[in-house]
PLY file of the C-alpha trace (Angstrom):
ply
format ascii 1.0
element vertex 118
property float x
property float y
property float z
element edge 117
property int vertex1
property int vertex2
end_header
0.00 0.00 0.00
1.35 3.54 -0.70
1.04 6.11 1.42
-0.62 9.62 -0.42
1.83 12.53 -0.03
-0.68 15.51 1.65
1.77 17.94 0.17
1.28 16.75 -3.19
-2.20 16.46 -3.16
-3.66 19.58 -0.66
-2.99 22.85 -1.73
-4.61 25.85 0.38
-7.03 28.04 -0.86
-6.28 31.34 -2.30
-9.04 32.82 -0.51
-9.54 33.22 3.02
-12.39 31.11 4.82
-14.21 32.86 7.41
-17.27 31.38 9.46
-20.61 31.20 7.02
-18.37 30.67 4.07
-19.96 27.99 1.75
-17.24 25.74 -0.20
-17.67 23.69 -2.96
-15.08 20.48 -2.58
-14.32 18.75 -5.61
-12.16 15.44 -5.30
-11.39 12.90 -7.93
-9.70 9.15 -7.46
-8.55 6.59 -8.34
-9.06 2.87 -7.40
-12.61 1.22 -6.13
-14.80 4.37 -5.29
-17.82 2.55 -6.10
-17.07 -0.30 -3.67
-16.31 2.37 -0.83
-19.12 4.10 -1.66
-21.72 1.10 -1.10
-20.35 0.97 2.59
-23.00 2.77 4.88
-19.66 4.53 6.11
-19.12 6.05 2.50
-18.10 9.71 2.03
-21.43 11.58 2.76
-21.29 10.03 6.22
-17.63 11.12 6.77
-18.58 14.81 5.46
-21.53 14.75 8.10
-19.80 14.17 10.87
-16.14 14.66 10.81
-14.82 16.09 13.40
-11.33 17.21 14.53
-10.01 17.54 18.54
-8.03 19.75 20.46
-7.76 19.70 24.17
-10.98 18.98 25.85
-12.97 19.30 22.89
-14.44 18.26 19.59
-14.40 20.93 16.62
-17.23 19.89 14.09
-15.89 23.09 11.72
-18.81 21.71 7.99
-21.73 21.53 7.64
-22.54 19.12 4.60
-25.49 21.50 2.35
-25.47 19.13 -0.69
-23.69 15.98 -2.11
-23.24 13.90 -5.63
-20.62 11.79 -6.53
-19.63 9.73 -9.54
-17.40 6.54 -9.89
-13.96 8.89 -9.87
-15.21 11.66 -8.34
-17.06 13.52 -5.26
-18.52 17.22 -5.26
-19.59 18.35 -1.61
-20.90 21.75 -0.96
-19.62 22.46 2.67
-20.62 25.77 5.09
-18.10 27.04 7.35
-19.65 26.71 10.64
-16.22 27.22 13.35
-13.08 28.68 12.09
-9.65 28.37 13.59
-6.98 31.01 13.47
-4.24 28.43 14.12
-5.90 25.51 12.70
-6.50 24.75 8.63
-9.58 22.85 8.83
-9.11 21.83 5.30
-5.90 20.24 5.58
-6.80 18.11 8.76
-9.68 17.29 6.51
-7.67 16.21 3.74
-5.21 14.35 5.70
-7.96 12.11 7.68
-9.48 11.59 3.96
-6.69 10.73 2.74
-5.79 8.54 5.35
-8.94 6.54 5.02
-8.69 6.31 1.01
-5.19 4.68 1.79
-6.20 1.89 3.57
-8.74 1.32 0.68
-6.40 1.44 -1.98
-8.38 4.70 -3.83
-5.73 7.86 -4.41
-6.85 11.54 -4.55
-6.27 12.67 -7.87
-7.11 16.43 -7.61
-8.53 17.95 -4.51
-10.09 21.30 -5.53
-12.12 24.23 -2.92
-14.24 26.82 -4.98
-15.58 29.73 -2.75
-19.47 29.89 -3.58
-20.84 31.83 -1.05
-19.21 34.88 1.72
0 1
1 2
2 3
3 4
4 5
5 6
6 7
7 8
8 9
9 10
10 11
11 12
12 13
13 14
14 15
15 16
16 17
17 18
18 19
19 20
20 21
21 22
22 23
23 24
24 25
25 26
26 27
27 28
28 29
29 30
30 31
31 32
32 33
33 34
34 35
35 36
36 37
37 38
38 39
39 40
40 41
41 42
42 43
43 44
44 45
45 46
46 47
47 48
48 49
49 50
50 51
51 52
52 53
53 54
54 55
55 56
56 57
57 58
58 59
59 60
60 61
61 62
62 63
63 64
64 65
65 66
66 67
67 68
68 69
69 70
70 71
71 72
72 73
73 74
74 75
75 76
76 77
77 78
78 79
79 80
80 81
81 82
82 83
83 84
84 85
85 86
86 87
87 88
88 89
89 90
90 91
91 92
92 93
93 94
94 95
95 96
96 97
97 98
98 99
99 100
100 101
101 102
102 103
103 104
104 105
105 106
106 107
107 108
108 109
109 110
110 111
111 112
112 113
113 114
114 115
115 116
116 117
């Protein structure tokens, strides 16, 4: 199993999120999508409820507003609900993602954030 490089697949934004921000996330793969996908622990469950912790706390920073995938591909539109000074939401986001696609044998492609709303 190979292990995605988060450098070469997350880029930041070149916009700045704030809280009530609505993103459009736009990821393509490679490998068994469709197999993941069947699982009742697919991506629209991960995108409901990820979460990420610091001390003492859980930081649910999306809210999922709409979802469609394809075989190769998933398009989430996400609102900003918390934002972080120190903390790129995004990235953690990516990373855990990626982590999980690794251990499934998919690879992320293209990971791409489009500012639709703020």
């Amino acid at each position: 199993m190979d292990w995605q490089n988060i450098d070469e697949i997350y880029t930041k934004p070149p916009f700045s999120l704030v809280k009530g921000n609505i993103i459009n996330l736009t990821v393509k793969v490679e490998g068994d999508f469709e197999q993941f996908e069947s699982s009742p622990l697919g991506m629209r469950a991960i995108l409901t409820h990820w979460i990420y912790q610091i001390p003492g706390k859980d930081i649910k920073p999306f809210k999922l507003q709409g979802y469609s995938k394809t075989d190769k591909s998933f398009s989430a539109e996400l609102k900003i609900c918390r934002k972080s000074k120190e903390v790129d939401e995004l990235r953690l986001f990516c990373e855990d993602i990626a982590f999980v696609f690794d251990n499934e044998d998919i690879c992320i492609t293209s990971w791409e954030v489009k500012l639709l709303e703020g």
